[in-house]
Residue frames as a rotation matrix with the C-alpha (Angstrom) as fourth column:
UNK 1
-0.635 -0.686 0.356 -4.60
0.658 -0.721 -0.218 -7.76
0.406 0.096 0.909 17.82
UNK 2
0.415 0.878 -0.239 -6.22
0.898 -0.353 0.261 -5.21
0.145 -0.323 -0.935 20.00
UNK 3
0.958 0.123 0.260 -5.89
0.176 -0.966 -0.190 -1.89
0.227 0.228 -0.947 21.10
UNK 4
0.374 -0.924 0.077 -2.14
0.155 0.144 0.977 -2.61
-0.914 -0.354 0.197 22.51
UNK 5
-0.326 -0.361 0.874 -1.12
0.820 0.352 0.452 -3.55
-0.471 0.864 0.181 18.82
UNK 6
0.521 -0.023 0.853 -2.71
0.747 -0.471 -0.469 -0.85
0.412 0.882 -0.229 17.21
UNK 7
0.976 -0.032 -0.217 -1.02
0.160 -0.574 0.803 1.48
-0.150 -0.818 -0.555 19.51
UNK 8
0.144 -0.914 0.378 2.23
0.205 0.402 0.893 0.39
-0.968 -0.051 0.245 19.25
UNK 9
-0.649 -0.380 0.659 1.66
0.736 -0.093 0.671 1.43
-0.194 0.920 0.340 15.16
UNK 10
0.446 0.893 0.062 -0.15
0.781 -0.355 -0.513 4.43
-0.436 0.277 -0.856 15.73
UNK 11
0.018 -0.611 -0.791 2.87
-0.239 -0.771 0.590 6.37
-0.971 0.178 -0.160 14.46
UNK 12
-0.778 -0.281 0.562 3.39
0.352 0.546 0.760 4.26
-0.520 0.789 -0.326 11.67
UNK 13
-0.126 0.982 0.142 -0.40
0.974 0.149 -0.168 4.86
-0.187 0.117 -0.975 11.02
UNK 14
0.923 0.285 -0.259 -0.67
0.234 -0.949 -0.213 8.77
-0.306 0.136 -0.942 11.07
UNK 15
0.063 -0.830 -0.554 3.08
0.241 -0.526 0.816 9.61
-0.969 -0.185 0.167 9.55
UNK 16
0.806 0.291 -0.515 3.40
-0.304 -0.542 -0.783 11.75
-0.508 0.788 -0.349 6.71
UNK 17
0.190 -0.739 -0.647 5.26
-0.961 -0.273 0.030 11.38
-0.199 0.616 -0.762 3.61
UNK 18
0.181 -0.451 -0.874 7.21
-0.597 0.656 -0.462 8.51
0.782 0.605 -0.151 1.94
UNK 19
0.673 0.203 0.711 6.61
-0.600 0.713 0.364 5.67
-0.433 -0.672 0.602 3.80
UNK 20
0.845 -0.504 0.181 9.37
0.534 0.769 -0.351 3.76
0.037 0.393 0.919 1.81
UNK 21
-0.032 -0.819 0.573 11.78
-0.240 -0.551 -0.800 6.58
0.970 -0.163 -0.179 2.69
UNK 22
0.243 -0.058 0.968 11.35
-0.939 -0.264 0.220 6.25
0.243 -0.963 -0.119 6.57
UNK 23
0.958 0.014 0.286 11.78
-0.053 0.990 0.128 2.27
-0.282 -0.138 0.949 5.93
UNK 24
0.778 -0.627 -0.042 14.41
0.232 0.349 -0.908 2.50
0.584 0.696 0.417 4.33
UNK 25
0.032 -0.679 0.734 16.35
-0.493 -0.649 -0.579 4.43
0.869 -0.343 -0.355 6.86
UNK 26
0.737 -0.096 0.669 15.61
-0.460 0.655 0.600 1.32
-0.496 -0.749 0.439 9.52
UNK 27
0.672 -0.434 0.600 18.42
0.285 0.899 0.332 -0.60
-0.684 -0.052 0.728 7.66
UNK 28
-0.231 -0.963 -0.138 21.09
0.023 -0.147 0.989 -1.36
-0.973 0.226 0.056 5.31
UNK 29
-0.878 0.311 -0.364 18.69
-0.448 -0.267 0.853 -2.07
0.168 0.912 0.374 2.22
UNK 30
0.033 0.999 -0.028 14.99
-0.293 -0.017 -0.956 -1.67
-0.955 0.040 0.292 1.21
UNK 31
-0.986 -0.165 0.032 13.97
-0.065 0.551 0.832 -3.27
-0.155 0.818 -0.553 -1.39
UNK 32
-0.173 0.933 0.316 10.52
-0.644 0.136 -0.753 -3.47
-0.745 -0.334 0.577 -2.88
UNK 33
-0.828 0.165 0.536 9.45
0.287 0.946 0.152 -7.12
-0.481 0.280 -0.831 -3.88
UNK 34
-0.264 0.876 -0.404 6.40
-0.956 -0.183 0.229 -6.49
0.126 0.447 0.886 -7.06
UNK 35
-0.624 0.309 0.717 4.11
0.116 0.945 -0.306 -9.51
-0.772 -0.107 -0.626 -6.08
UNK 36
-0.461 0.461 0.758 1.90
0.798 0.590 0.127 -8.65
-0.388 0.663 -0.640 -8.63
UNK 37
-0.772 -0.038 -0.635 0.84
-0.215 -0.924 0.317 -5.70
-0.598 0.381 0.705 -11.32
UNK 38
-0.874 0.311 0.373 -2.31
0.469 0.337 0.817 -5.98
0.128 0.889 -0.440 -13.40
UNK 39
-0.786 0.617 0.039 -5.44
-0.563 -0.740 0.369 -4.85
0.256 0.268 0.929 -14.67
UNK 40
-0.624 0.733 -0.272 -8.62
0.782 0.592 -0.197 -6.65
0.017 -0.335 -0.942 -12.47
UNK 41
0.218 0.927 0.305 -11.89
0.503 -0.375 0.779 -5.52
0.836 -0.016 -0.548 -11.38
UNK 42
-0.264 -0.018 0.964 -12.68
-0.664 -0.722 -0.195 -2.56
0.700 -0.692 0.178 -8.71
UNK 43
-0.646 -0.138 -0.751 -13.03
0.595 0.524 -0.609 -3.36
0.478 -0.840 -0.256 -5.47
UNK 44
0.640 0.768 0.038 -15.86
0.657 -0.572 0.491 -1.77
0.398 -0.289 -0.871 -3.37
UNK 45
0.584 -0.146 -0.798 -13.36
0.438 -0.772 0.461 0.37
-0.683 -0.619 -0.387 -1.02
UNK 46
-0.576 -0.814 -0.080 -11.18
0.460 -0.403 0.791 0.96
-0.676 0.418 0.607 -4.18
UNK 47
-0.342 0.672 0.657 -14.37
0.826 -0.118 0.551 1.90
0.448 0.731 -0.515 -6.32
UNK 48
0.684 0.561 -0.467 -15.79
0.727 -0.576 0.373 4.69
-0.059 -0.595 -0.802 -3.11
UNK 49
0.089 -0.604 -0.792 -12.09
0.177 -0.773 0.609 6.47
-0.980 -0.194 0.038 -2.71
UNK 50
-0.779 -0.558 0.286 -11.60
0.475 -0.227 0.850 6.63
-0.410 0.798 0.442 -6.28
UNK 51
-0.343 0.878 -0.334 -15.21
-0.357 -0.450 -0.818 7.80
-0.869 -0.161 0.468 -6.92
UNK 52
-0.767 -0.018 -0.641 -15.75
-0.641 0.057 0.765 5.66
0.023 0.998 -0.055 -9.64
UNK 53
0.163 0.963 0.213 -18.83
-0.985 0.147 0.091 4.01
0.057 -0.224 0.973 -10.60
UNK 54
0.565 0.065 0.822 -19.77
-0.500 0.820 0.279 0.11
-0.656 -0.569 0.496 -9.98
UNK 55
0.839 -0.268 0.474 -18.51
0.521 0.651 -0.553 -1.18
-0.161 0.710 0.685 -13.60
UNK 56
0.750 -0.654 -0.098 -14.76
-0.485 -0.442 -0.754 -0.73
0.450 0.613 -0.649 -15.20
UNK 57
0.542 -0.760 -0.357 -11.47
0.803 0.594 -0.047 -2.36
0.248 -0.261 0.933 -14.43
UNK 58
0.583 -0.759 0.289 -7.97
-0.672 -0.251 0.697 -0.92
-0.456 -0.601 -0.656 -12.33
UNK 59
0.118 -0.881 -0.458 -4.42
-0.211 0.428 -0.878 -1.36
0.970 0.201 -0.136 -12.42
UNK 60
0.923 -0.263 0.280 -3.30
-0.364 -0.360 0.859 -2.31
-0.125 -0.895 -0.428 -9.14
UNK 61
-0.151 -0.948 -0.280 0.52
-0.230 0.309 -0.923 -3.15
0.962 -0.075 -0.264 -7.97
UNK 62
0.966 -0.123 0.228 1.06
-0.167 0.377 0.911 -5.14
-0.198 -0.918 0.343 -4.75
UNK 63
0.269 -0.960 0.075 4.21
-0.139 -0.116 -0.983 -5.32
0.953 0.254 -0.165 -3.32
UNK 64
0.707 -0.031 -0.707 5.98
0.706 0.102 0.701 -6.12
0.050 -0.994 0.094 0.04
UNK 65
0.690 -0.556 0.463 8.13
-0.366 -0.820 -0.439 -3.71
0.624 0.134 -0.770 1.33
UNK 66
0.701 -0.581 -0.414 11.43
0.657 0.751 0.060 -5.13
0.276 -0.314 0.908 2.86
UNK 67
0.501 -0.707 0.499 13.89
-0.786 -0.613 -0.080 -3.81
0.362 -0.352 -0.863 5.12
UNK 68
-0.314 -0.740 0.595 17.34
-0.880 0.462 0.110 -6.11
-0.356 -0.489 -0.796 5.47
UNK 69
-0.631 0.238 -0.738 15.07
-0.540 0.548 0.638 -8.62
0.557 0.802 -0.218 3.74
UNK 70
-0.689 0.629 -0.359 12.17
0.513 0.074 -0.855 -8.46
-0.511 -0.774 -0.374 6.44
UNK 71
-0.501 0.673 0.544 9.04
0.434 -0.348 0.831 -8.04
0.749 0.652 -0.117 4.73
UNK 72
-0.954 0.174 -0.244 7.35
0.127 -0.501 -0.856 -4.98
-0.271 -0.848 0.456 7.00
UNK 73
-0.269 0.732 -0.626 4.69
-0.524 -0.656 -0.543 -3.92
-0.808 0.182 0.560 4.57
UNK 74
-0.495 0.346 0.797 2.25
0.820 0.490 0.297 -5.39
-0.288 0.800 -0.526 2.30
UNK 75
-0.501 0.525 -0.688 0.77
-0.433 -0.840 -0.326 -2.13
-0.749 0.135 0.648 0.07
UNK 76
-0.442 0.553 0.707 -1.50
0.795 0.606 0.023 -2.41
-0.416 0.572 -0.707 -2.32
UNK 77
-0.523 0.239 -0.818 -2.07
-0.199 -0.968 -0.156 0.53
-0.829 0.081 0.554 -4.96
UNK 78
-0.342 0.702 0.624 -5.22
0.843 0.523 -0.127 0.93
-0.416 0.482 -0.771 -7.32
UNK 79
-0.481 0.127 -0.868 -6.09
-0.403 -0.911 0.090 3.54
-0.779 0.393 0.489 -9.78
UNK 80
0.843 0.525 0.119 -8.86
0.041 0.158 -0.987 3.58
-0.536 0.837 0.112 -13.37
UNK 81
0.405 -0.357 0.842 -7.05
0.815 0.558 -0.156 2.15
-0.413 0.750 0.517 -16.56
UNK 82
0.669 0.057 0.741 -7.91
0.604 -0.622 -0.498 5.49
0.433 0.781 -0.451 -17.95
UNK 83
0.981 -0.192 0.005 -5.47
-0.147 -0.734 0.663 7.10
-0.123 -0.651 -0.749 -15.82
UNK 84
0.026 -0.903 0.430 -2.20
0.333 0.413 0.848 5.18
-0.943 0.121 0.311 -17.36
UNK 85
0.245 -0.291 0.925 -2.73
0.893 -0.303 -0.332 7.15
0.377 0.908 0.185 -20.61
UNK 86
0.777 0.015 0.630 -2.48
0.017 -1.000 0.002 10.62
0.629 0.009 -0.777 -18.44
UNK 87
0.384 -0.630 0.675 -1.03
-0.880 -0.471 0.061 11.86
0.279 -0.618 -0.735 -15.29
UNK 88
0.579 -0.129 0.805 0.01
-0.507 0.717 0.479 8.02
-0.639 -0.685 0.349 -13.76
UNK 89
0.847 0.157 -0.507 1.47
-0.495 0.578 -0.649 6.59
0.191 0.801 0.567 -17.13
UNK 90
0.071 -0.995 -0.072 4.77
-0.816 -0.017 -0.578 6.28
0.574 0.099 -0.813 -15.44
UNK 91
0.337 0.223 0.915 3.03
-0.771 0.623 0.133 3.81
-0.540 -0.750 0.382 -12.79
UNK 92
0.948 0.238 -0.213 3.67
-0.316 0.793 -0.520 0.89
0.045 0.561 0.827 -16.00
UNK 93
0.492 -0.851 -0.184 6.93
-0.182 0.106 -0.978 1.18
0.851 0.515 -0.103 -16.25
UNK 94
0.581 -0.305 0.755 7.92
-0.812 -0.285 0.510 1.15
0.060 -0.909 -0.413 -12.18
UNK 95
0.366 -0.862 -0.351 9.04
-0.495 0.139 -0.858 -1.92
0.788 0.488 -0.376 -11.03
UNK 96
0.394 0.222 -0.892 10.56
0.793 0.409 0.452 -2.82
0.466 -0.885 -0.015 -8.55
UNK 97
-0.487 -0.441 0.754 11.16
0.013 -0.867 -0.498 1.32
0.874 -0.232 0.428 -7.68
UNK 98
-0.571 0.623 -0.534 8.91
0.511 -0.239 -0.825 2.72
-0.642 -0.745 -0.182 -4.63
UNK 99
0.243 0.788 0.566 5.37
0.842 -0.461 0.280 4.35
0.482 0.409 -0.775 -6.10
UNK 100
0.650 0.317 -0.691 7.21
0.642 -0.715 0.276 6.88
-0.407 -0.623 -0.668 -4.11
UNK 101
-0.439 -0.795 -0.418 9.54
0.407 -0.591 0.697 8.35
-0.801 0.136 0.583 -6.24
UNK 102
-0.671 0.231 0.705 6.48
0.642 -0.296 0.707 8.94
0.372 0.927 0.051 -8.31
UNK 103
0.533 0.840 -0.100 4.40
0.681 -0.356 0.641 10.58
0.503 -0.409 -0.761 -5.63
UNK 104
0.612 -0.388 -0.689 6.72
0.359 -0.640 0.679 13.04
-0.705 -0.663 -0.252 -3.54
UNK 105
-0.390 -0.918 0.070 8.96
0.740 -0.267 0.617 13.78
-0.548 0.293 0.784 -6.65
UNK 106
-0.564 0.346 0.750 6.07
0.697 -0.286 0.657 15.85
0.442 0.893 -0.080 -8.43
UNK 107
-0.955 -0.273 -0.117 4.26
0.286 -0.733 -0.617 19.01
0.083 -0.623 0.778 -6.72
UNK 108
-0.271 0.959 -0.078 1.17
-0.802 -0.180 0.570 18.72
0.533 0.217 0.818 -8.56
UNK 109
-0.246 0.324 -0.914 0.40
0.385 0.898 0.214 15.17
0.890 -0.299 -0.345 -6.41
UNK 110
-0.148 0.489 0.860 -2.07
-0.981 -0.180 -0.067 16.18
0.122 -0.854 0.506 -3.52
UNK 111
-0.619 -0.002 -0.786 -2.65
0.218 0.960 -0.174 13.34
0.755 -0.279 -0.594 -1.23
UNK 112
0.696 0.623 0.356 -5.81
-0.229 -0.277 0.933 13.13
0.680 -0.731 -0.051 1.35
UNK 113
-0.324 -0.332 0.886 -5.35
-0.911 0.361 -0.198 12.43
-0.254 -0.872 -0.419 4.87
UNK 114
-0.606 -0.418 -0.677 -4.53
-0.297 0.908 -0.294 9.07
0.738 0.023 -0.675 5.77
UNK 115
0.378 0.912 0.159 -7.43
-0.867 0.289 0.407 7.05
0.325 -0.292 0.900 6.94
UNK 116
-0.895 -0.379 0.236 -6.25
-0.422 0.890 -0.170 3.93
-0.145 -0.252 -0.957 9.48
UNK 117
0.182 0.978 -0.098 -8.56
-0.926 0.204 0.317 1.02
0.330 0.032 0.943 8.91
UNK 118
-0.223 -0.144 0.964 -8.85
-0.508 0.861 0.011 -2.40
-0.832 -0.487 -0.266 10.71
UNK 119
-0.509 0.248 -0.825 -8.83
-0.803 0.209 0.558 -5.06
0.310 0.946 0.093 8.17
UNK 120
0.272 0.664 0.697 -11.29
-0.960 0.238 0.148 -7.42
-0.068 -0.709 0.702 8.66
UNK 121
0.054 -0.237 0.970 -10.12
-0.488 0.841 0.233 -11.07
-0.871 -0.486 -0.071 9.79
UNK 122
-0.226 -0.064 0.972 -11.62
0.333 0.933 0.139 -13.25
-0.915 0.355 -0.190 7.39
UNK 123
0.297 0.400 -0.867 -12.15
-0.401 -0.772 -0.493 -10.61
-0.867 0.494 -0.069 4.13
UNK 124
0.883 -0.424 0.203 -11.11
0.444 0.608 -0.658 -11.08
0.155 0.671 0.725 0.80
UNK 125
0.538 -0.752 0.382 -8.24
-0.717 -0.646 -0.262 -8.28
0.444 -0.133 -0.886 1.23
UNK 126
0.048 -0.654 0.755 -6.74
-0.868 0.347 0.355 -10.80
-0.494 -0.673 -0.551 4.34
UNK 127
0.335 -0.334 0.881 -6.88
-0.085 0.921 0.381 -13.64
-0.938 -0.203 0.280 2.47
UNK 128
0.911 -0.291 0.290 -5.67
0.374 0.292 -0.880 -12.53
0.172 0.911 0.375 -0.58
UNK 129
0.337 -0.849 0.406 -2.52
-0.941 -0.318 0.117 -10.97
0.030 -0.422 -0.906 1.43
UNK 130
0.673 0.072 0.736 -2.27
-0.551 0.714 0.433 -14.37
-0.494 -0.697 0.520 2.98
UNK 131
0.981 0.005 0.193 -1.96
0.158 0.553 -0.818 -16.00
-0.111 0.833 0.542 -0.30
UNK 132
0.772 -0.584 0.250 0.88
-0.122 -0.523 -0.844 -13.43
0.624 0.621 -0.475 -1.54
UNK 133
0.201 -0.743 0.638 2.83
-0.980 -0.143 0.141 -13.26
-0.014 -0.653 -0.757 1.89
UNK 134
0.713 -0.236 0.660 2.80
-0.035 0.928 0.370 -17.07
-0.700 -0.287 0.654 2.07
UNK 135
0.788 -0.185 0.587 3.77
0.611 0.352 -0.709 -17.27
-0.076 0.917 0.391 -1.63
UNK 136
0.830 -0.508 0.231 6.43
-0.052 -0.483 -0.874 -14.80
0.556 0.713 -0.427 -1.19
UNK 137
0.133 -0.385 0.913 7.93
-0.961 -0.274 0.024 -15.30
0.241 -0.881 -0.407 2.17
UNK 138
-0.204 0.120 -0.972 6.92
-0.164 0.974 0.155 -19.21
0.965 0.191 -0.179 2.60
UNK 139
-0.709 0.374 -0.598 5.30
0.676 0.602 -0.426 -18.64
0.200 -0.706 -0.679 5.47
UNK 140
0.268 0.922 0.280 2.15
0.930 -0.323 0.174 -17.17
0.250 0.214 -0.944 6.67
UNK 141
-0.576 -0.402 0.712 1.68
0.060 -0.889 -0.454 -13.64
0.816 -0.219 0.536 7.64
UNK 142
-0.981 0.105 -0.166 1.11
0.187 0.242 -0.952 -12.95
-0.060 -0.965 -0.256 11.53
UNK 143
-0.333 0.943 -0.022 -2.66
0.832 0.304 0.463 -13.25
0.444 0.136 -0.886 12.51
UNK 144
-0.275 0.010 -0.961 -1.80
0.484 -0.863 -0.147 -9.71
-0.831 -0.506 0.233 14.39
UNK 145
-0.900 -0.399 0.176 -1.19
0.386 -0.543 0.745 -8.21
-0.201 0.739 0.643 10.80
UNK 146
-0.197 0.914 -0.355 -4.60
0.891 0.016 -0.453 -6.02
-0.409 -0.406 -0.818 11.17
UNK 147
0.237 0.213 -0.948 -3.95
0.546 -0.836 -0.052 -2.54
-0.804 -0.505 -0.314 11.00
UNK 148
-0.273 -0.246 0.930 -3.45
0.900 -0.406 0.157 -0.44
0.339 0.880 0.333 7.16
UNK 149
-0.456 -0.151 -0.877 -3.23
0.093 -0.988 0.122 3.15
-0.885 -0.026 0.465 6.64
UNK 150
-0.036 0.000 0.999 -5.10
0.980 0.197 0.035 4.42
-0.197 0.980 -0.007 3.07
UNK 151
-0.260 -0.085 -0.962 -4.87
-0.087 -0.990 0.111 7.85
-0.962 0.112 0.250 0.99
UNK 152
0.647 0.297 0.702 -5.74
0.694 0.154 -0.704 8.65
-0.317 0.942 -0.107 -2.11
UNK 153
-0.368 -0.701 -0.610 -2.98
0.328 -0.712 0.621 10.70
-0.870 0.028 0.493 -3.88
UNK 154
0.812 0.570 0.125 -4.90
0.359 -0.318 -0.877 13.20
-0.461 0.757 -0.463 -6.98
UNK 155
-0.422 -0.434 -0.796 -2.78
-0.058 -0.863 0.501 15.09
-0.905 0.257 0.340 -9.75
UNK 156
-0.756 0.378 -0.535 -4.47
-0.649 -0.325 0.688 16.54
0.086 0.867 0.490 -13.52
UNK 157
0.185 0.948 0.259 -8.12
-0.983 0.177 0.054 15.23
0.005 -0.265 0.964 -11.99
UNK 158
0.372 0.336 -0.865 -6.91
-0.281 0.929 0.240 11.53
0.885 0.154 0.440 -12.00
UNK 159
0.302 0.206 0.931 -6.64
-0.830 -0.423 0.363 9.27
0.469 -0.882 0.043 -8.62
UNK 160
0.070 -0.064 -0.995 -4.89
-0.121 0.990 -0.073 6.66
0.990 0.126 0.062 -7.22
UNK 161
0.713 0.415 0.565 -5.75
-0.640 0.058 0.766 5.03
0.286 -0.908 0.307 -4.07
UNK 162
-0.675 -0.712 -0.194 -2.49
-0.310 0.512 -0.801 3.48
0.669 -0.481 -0.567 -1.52
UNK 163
0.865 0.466 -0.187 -3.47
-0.189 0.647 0.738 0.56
0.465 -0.603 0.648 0.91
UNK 164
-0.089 -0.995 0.042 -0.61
-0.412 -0.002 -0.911 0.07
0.907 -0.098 -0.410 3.22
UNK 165
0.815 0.558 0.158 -0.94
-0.324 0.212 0.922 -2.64
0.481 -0.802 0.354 5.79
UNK 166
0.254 -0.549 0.796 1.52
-0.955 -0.271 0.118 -3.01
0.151 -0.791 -0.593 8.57
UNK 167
-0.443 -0.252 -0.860 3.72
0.645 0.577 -0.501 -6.19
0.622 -0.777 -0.093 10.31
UNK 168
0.925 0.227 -0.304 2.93
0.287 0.108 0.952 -6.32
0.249 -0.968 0.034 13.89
UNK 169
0.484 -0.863 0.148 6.77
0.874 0.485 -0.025 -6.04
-0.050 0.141 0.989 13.67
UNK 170
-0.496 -0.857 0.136 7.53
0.691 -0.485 -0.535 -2.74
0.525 -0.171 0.834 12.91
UNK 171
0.663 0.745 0.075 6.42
0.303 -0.359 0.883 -1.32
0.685 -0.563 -0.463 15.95
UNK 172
0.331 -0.831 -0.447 9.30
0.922 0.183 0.341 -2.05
-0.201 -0.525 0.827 17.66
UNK 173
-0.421 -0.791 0.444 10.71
0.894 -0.445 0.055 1.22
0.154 0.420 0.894 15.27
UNK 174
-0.212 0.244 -0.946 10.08
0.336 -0.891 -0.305 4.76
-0.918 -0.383 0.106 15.33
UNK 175
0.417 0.908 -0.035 8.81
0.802 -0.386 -0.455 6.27
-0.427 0.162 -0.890 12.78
């Protein structure tokens, strides 16, 4: 995937707002698929955006996002434990909603700027997508699939960090 490919999703890559609202409006139904919700260890880039130190554990929630029952998006959201007793507590109970109808439906949620990042080839991130997309889809995901968007969204001092990595696929769309 080179600079063609990321091109081709540099809208996707710099567009504000509800990224599971603008999918959704490419089809007849969105749908988001929970691949997997629990409480693991930080991650180094989820440990830097969240400013949290080296030791403690995260919820995260993976999920594909699906339009027509085309998986477009693999996201991947990650926030401190201690943050499901305060401002996030509703994050347990989601589902198989969008994490947007908990982030755009509240005023107090600030969100940084969105930070594109190449994932790297052979990371753990790409092969632990790999795993999930295989395991949900039954086949791999494309070897293009490169290119993620991340934010951190803040509200009553707690922080959860969105990973959102792209198909090669929806380029084709606008935005």
């Amino acid at each position: 995937m080179g600079i063609a490919s990321r091109e081709g999703l540099r809208d996707w890559l710099r567009a504000p707002g509800s990224l599971s609202r603008r999918l959704a409006r490419l089809g007849q139904r969105f749908e988001v698929q929970v691949l997997s919700q629990r409480t693991q260890p930080l991650r180094s880039h989820e440990r830097l955006a969240l400013g949290l130190p080296r030791r403690g554990c995260t919820l995260v929630r993976e999920v594909l996002l699906r339009v027509d029952g085309v998986p477009l998006v693999w996201a991947r959201s990650a926030l401190h434990k201690s943050a499901l007793a305060g401002p996030w507590r509703a994050l347990k109970g989601l589902g198989p909603q969008p994490l947007a109808n908990l982030l755009y439906a509240d005023r107090r949620v600030v969100r940084s700027e969105l930070r594109p990042r190449r994932l790297a080839r052979h990371g753990h991130t790409r092969r632990h997508l790999q795993r999930q997309w295989l395991a949900a889809t039954g086949s791999p995901p494309s070897a293009q699939m490169l290119w993620s968007r991340n934010s951190v969204f803040r509200r009553g001092g707690a922080q959860l960090r969105v990973m959102e990595l792209f198909a090669p696929g929806l380029a084709k769309y606008r935005p």
